[in-house]
NUGU-311937 format. One record per atom (N, C-alpha, C): residue number from 1; x, y negated, z negated; residue in three letters; atom name. Coordinates in Angstrom, 2 decimals, padded with zeros to 5 digits. Atoms other than C-alpha are relative to their C-alpha. Layout:
<sites>
+-----+---------+---------+---------+-----+----+
!   k !      xx !      yy !      zz !   r !  a !
+-----+---------+---------+---------+-----+----+
! NUM !       X !       Y !       Z ! ALA ! CA !
...
+-----+---------+---------+---------+-----+----+
</sites>
This chain:
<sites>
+-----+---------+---------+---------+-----+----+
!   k !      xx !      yy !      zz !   r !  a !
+-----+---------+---------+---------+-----+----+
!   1 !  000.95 ! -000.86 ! -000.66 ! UNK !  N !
!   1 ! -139.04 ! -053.83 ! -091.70 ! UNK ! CA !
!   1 ! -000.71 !  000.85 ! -001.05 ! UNK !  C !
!   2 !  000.59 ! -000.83 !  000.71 ! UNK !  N !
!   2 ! -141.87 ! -051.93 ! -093.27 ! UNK ! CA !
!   2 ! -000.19 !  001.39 !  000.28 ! UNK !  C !
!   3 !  000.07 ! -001.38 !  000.05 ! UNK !  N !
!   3 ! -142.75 ! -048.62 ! -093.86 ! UNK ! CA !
!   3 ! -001.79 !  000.19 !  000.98 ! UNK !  C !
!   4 !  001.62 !  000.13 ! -000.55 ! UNK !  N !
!   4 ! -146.00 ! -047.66 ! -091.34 ! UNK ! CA !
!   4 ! -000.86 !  000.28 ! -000.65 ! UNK !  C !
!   5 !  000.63 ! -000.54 !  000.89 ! UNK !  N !
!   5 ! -147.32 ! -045.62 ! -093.87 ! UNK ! CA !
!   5 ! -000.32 ! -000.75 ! -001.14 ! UNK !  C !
!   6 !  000.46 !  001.53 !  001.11 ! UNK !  N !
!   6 ! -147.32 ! -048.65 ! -096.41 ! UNK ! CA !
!   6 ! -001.05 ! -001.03 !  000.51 ! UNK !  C !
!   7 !  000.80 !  001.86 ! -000.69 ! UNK !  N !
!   7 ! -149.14 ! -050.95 ! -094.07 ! UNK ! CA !
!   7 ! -001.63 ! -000.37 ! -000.58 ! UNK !  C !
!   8 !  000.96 !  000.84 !  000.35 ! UNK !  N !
!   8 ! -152.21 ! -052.90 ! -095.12 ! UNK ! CA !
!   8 ! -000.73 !  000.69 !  001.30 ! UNK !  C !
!   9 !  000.38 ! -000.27 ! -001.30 ! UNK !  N !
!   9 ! -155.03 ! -051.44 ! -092.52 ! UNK ! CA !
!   9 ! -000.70 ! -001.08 !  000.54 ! UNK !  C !
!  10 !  000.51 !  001.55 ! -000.32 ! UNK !  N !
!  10 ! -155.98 ! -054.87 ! -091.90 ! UNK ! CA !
!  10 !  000.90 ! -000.51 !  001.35 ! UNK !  C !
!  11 ! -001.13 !  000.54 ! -001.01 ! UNK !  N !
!  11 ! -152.45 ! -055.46 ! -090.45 ! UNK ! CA !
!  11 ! -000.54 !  000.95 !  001.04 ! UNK !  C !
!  12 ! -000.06 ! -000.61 ! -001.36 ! UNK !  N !
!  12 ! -152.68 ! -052.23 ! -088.15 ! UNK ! CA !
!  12 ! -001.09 ! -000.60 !  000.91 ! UNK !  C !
!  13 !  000.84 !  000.42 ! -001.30 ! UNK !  N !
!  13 ! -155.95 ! -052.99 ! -086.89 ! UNK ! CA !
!  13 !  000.20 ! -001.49 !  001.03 ! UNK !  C !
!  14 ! -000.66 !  000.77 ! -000.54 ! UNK !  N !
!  14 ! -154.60 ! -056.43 ! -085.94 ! UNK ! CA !
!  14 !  001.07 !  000.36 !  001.02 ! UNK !  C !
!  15 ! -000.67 ! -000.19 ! -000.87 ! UNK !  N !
!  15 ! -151.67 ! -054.74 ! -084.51 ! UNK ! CA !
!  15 ! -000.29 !  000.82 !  001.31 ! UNK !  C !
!  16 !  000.71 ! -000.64 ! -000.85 ! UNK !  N !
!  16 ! -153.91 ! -052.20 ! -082.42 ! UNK ! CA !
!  16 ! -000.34 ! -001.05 !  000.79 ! UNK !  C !
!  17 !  000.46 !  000.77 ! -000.66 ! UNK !  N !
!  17 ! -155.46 ! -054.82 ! -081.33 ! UNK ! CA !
!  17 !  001.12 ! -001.06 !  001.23 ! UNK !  C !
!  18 ! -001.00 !  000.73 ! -000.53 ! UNK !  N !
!  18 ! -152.37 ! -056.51 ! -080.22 ! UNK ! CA !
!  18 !  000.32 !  000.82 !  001.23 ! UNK !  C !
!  19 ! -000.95 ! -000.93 ! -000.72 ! UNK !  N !
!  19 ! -150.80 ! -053.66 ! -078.82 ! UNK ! CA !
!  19 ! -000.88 !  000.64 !  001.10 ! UNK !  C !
!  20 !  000.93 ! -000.11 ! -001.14 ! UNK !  N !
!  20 ! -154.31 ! -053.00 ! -076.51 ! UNK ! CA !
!  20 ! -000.12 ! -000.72 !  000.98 ! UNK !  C !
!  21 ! -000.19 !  001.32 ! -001.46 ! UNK !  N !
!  21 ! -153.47 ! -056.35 ! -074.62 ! UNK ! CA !
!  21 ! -001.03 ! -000.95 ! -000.79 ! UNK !  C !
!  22 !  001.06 !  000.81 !  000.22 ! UNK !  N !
!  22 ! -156.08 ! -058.09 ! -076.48 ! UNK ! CA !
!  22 !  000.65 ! -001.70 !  000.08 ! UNK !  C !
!  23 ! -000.66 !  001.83 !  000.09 ! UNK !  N !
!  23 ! -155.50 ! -062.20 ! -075.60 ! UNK ! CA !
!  23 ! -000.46 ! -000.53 ! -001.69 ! UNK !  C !
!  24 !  000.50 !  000.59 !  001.03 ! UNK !  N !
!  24 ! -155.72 ! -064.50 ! -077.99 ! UNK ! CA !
!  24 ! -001.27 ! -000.53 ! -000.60 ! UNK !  C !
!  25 !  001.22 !  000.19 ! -000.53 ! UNK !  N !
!  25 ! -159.25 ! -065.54 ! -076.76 ! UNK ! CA !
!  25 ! -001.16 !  001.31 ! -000.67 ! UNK !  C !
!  26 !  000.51 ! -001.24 !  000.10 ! UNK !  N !
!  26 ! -160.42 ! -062.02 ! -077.29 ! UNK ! CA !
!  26 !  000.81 !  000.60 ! -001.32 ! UNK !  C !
!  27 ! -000.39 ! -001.03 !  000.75 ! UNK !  N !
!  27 ! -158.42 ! -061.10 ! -080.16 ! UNK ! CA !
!  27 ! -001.00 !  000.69 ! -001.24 ! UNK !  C !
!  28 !  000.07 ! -000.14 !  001.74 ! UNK !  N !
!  28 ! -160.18 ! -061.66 ! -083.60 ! UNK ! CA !
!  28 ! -001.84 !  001.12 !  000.95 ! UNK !  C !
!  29 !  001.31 ! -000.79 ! -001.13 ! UNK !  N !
!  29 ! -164.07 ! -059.76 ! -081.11 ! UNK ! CA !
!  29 !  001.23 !  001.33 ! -000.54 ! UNK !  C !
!  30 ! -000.46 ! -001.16 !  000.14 ! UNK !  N !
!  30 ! -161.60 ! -056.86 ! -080.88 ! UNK ! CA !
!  30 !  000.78 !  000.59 ! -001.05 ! UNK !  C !
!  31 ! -000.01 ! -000.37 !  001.27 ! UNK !  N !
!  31 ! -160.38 ! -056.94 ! -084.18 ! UNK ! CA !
!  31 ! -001.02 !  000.46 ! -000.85 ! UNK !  C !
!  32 !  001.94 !  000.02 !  001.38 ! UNK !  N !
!  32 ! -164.34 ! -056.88 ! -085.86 ! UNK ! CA !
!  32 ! -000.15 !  001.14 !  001.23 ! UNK !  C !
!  33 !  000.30 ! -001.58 ! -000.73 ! UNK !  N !
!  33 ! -164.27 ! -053.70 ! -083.05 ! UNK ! CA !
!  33 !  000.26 !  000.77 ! -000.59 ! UNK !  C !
!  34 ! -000.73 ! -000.92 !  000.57 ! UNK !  N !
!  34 ! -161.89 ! -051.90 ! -084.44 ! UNK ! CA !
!  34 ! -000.53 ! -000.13 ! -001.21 ! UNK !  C !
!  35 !  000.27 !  000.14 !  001.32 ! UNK !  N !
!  35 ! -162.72 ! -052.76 ! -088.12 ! UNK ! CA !
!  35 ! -001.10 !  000.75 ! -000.23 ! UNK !  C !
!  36 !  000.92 ! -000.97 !  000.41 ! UNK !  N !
!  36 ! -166.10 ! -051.22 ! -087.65 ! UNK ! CA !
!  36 !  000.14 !  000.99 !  000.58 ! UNK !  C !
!  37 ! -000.05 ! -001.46 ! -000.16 ! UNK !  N !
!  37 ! -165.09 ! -048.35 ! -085.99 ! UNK ! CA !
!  37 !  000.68 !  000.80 ! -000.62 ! UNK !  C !
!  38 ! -000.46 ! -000.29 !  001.29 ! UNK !  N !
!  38 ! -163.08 ! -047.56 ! -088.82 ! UNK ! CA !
!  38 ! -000.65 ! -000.04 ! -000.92 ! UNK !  C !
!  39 !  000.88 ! -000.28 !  001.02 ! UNK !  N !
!  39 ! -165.62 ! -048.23 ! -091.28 ! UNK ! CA !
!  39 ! -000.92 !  000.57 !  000.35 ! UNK !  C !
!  40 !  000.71 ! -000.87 ! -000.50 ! UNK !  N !
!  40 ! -167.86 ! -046.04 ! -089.49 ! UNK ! CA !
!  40 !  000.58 !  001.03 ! -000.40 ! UNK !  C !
!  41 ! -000.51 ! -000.78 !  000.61 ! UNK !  N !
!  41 ! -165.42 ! -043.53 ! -089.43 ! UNK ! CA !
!  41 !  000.62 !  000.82 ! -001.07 ! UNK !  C !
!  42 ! -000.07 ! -000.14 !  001.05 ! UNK !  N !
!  42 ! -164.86 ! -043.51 ! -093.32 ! UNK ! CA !
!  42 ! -000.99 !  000.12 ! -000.40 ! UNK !  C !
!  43 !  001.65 ! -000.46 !  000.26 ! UNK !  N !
!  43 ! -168.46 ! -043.56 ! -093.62 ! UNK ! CA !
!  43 ! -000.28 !  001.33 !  000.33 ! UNK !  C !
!  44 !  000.11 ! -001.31 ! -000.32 ! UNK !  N !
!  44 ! -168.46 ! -040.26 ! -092.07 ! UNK ! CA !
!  44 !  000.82 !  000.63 ! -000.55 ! UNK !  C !
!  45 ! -000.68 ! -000.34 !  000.63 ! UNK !  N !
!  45 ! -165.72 ! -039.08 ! -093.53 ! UNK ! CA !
!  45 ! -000.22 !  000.63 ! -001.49 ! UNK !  C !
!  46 !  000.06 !  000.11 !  001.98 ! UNK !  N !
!  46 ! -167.12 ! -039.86 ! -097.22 ! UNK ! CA !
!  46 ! -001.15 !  000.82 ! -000.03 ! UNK !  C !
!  47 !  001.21 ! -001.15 !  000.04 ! UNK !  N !
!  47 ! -170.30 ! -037.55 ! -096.30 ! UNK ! CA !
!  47 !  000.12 !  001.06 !  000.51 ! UNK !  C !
!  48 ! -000.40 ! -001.62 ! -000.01 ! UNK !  N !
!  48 ! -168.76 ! -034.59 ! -095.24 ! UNK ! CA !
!  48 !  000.77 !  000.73 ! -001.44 ! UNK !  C !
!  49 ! -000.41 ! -000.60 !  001.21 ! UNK !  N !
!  49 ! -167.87 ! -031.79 ! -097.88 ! UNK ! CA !
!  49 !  001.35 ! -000.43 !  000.17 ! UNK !  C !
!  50 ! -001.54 ! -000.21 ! -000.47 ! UNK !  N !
!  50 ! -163.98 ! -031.54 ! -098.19 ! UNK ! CA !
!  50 !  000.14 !  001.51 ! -000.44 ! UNK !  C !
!  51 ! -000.11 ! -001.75 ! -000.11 ! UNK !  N !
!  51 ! -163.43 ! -027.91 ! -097.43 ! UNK ! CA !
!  51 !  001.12 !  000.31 ! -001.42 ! UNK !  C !
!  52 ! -000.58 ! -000.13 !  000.91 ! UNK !  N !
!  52 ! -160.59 ! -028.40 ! -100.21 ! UNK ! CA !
!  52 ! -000.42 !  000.36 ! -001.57 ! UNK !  C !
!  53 !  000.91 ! -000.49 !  001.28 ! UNK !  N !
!  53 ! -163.29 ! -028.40 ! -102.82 ! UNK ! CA !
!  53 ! -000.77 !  001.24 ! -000.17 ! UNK !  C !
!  54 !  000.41 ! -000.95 ! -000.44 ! UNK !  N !
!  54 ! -164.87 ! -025.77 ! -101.40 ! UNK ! CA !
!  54 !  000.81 !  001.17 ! -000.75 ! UNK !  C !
!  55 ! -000.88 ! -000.91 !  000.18 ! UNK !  N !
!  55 ! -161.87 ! -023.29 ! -102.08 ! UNK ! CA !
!  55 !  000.31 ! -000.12 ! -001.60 ! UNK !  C !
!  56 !  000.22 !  000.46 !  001.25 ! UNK !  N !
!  56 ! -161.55 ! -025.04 ! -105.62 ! UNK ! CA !
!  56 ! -001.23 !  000.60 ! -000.89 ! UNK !  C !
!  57 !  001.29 ! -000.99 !  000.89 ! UNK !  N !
!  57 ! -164.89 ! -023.30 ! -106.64 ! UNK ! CA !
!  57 !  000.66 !  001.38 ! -000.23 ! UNK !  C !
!  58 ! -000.25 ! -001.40 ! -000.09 ! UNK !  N !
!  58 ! -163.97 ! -019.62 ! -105.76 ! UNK ! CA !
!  58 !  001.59 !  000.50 !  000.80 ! UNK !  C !
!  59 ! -001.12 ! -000.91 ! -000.68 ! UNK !  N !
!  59 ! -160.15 ! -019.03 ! -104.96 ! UNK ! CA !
!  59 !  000.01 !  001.50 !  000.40 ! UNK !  C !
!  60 ! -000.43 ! -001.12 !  000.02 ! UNK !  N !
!  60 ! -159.45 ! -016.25 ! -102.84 ! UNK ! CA !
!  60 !  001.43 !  000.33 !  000.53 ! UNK !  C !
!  61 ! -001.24 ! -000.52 ! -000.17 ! UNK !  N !
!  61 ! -155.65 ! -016.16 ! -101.81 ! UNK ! CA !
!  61 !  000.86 ! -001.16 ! -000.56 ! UNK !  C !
!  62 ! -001.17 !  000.86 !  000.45 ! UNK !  N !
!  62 ! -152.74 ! -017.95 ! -102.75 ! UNK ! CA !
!  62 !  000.06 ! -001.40 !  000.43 ! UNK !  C !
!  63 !  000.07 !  001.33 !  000.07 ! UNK !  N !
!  63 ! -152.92 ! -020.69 ! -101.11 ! UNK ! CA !
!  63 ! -001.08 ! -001.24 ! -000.37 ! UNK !  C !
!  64 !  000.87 !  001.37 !  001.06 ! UNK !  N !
!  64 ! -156.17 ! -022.20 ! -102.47 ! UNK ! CA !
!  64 !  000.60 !  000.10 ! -001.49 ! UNK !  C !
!  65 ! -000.83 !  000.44 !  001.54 ! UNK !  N !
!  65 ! -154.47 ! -021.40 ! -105.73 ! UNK ! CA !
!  65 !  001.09 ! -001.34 !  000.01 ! UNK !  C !
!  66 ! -001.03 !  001.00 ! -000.64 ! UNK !  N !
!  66 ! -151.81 ! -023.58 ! -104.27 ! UNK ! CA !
!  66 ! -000.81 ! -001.95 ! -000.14 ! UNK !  C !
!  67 !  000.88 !  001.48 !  000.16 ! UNK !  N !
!  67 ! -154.39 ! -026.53 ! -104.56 ! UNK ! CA !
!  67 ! -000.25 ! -000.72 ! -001.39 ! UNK !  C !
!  68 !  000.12 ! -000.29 !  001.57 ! UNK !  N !
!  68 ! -155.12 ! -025.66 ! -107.94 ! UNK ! CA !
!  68 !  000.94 ! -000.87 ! -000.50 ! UNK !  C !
!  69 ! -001.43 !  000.04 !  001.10 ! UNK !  N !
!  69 ! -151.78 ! -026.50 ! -109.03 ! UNK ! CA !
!  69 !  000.51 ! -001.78 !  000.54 ! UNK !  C !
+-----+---------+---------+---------+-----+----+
</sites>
């Protein structure tokens, strides 16, 4: 057994797909669903700031120092 957090996101979306009822008929359609709604969602992802950098300019309490480090 693997670790979920190790998995290939190839496998999950396959297994999403599984685990939605998708037939066999319908699987690989609702696999290329999921796939781009995931690469959508990393697309968006990759054009928002990350507030982490943000705090990285101008620390003001301990815990953006905490980032720092």
């Amino acid at each position: 057994m693997t670790n979920p957090i190790g998995i290939n996101p190839a496998i999950m979306v396959t297994r999403i797909a599984q685990r939605e009822g998708a037939s066999l008929n319908t699987q690989l359609a609702k696999v290329a669903q999921l796939r781009a709604q995931m690469l959508a969602a990393q697309a968006e992802q990759a054009t928002k700031p990350n507030p982490a950098d943000q705090a990285l300019v101008h620390p003001a309490n301990g815990a953006e120092l905490d980032l720092l480090i």
